[in-house]
C-alpha positions, 0 to 999 in steps of 0.5 A: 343018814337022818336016824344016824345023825338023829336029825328030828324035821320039824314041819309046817303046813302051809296055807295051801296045804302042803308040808313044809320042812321049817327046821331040823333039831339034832335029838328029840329035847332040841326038837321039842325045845325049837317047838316050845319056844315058838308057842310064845309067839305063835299060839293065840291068847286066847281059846287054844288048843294044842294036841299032841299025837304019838305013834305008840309013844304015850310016856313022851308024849305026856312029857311034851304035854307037860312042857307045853302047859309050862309054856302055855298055860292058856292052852288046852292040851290034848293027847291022841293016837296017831292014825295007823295010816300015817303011822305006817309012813313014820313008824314008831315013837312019832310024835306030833304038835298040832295047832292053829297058829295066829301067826305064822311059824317061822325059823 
């Protein structure tokens, strides 16, 4: 039902280290519009660090990391492979963004 309605997770970890659905975006721009729009005010000032893993998707994920730099100019952004492990669970066109928060995520 999900690929139907193009229903993109966005998901948290939380503290105690599990995976936590925070919000749902239909389409992959509501998706990356919902995520850049918390960076203001979740990434730290300073020493930042974004990455962005793609399962076999480096085209998108080089317009994700441009995106973010547009938002987050204090940020170093890297880009890198999804491990093949959990590729295997999501398939793909995955993508990831990754970072430490200074606060928590929250919709």
């Amino acid at each position: 039902v999900g690929d139907k309605l193009n229903l993109k997770p966005i998901l948290d970890i939380a503290e105690d280290g599990t995976l936590k659905v925070i919000a749902k975006a239909r389409g992959l721009n509501a998706a990356w519009r919902w995520m850049i729009g918390k960076l203001p005010e979740t990434l730290p000032q300073e020493n930042a660090q974004v990455f962005i893993a793609h399962a076999g998707a480096p085209e998108k994920a080089a317009e994700l990391a441009e995106l973010v730099r547009a938002a987050a100019p204090q940020a170093t952004v890297e880009l890198t492979c999804l491990s093949p492990i959990i590729g295997a669970h999501t398939g793909p066109g995955m993508m990831a963004l990754c970072y430490m928060a200074a606060k928590a995520c929250r919709p």
